[in-house]
VOTORBA-268748 format. One record per residue (C-alpha): x negated, y, z negated; residue in one letter; chain. Coordinates in steps of 0.05 Angstrom, whole numbers. Layout:
BEGIN
u, v, w, residu, chaine
X, Y, Z, A, A
...
REM end
This chain:
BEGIN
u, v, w, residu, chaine
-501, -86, 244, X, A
-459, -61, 179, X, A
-486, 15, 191, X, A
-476, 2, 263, X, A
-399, -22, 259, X, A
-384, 30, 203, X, A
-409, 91, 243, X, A
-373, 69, 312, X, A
-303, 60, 279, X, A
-317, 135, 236, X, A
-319, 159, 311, X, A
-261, 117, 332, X, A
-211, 132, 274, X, A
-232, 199, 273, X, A
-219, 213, 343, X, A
-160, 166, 352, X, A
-126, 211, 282, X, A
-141, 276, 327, X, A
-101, 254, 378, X, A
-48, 220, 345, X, A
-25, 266, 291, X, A
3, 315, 323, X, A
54, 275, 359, X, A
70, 245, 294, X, A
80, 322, 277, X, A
115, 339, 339, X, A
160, 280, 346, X, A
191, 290, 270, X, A
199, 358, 279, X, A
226, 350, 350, X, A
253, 284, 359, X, A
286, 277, 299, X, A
304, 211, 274, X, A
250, 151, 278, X, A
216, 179, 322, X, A
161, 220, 268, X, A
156, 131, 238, X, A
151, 111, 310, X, A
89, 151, 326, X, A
58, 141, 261, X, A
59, 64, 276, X, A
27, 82, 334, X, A
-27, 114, 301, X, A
-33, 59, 252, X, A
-32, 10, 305, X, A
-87, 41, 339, X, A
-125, 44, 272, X, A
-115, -33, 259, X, A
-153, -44, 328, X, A
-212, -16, 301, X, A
-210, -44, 240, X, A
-201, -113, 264, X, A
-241, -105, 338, X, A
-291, -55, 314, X, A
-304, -65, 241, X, A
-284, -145, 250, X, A
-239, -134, 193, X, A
-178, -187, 201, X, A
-120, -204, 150, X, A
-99, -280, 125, X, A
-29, -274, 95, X, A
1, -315, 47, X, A
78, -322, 28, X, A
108, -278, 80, X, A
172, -325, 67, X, A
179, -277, 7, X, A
195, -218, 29, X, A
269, -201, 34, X, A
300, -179, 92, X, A
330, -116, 53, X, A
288, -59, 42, X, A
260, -69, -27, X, A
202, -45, -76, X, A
134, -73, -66, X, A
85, -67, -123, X, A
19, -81, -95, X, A
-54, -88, -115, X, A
-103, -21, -90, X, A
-172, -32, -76, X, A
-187, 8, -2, X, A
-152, 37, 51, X, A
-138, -24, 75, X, A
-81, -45, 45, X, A
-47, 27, 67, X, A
-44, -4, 138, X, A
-39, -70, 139, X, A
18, -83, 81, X, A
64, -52, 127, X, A
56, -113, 175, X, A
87, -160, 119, X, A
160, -134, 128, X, A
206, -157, 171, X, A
197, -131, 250, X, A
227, -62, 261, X, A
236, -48, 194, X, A
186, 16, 164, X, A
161, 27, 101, X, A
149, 96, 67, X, A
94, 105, 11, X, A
85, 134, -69, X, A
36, 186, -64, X, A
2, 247, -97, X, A
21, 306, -59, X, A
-48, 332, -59, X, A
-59, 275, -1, X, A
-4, 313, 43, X, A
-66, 373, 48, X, A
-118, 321, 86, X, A
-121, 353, 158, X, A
-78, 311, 203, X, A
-69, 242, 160, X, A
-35, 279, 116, X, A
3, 320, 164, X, A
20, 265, 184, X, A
33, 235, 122, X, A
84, 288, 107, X, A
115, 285, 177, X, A
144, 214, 164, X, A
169, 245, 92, X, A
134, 199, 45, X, A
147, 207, -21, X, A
102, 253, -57, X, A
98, 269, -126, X, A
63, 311, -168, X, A
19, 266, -221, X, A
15, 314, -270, X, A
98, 335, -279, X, A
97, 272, -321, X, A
179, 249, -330, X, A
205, 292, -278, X, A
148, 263, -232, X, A
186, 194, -237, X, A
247, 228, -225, X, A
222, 246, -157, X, A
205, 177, -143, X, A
274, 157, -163, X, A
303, 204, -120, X, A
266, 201, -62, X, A
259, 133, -62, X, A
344, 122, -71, X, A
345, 165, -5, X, A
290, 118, 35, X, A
322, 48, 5, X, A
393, 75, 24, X, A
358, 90, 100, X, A
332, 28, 112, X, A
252, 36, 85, X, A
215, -12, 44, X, A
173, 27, -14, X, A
103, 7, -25, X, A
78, 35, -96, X, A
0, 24, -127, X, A
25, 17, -199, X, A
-42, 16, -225, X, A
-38, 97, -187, X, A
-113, 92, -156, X, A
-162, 44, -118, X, A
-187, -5, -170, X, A
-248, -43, -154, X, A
-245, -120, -151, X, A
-252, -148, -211, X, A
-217, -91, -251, X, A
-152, -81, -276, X, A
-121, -18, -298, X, A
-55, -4, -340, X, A
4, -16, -297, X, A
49, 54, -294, X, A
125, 51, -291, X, A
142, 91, -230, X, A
155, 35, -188, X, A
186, -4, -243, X, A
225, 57, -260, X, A
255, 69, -181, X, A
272, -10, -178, X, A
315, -7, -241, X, A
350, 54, -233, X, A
364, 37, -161, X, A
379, -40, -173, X, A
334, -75, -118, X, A
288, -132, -111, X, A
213, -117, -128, X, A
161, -155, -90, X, A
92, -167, -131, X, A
33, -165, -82, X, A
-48, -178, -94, X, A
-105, -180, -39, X, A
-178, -173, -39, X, A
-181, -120, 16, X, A
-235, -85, -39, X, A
-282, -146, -25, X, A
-296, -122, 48, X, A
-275, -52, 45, X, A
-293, -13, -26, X, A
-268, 33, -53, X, A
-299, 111, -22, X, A
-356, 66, 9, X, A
-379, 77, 83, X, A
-403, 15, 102, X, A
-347, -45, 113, X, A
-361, -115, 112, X, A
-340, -158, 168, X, A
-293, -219, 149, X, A
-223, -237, 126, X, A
-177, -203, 69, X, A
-127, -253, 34, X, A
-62, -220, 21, X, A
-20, -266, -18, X, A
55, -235, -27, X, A
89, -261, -86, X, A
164, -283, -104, X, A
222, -223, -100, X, A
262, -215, -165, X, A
315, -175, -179, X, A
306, -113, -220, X, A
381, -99, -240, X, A
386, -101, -321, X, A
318, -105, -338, X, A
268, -51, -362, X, A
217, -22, -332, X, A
170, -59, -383, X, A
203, -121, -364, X, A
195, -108, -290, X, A
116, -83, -301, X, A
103, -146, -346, X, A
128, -197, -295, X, A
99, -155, -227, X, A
36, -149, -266, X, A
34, -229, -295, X, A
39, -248, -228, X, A
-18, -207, -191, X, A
-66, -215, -245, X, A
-60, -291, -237, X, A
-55, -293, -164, X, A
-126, -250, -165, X, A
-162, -298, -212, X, A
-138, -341, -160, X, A
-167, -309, -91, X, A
-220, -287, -126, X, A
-246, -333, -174, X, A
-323, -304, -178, X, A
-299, -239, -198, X, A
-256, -272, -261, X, A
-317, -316, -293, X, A
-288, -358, -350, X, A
-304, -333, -418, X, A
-368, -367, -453, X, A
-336, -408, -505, X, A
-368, -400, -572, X, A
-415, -446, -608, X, A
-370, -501, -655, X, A
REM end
């Protein structure tokens, strides 16, 4: 049934993307304005219903009274595409959010057209301090329009379980702009991993953490607390992935 439900929503997304992308393309170019956001929620709308109809992939959140009604950063936990979609459902209604990305996604045939229709911000990994430069200003110019920015700070899909180091360019845009940060974990990986075609049918936990403040403090200071706080929440919804350590023989 797995094999069954993975192949029919390849198909769906596939043809549904086809279709879709190019008004996200002609509407930004055209429209102007929203409209390029407006059409990509469409498309990810459209995506969700497979996901959750086709795949029977549904989301339990947790803590949505945290999120601030002002755009803000969110630093959240990567393990699938998942996430990419549905973490834009945690904001508040009508509000968008725009995405940290390597611009090498911005090539993928219509995703990332449309990707670089609704001007995310991309960045080029390998530019090292003027890379978080463009994330600071890019990211000013979104926070200042209205966008909430959603940033991976451990930079790539990290299966459940696994932790990698925690890089600053989120930290670094919430401190020079002087904005709440918004730690997030989820176990999206558990059901959805990471390049693998067949999903698993079921429910992802997203648990969304308690806003701070990022004015004064460094971007150490804002990685150690975002960090604390999804580590522990994922030892938390996951507990078999976490084991306890074997205490040693007195």
């Amino acid at each position: 049934m797995k094999l069954l439900r993975s192949t029919l929503f390849m198909l769906y997304a596939l043809l549904w993307s086809v279709l879709t992308a190019p008004l996200v393309i002609v509407g930004a170019l055209t429209l102007r304005g929203l409209w390029g956001y407006r059409l990509g929620k469409l498309w990810r709308l459209g995506t969700q219903f497979g996901v959750e109809h086709i795949l029977g992939i549904r989301p339990r959140v947790l803590g949505l009274e945290n999120m601030p009604q002002e755009p803000c950063v969110i630093l959240a936990k990567h393990q699938s595409a998942w996430e990419t979609m549905t973490l834009q459902d945690t904001v508040p209604h009508g509000a968008y959010c725009v995405f940290v990305l390597k611009k090498e996604l911005l090539k993928v045939p219509f995703v990332g057209w449309g990707l670089a229709a609704m001007k995310m911000i991309s960045i080029d990994r390998a530019a090292g301090k003027e890379a978080l430069d463009q994330v600071v200003t890019q990211g000013r110019e979104r926070l200042q329009q209205g966008f909430y920015v959603i940033i991976f700070p451990e930079g790539t899909r990290v299966a459940p379980g696994q932790t990698k180091r925690y890089k600053a360019g989120g930290a670094y845009l919430a401190t020079r702009v002087g904005c709440k940060v918004v730690p997030v974990a989820h176990d999206a990986g558990e059901l959805w991993p990471r390049q693998a075609f067949l999903k698993t049918p079921g429910e992802v936990t997203v648990s969304i953490g308690p806003a701070f403040d990022a004015t004064g403090m460094s971007e150490a200071e804002v990685n150690r607390r975002a960090e604390a706080w999804i580590e522990a929440e994922m030892r938390r919804i996951s507990p078999h992935r976490y084991p306890e350590p074997v205490a040693a023989d007195a």
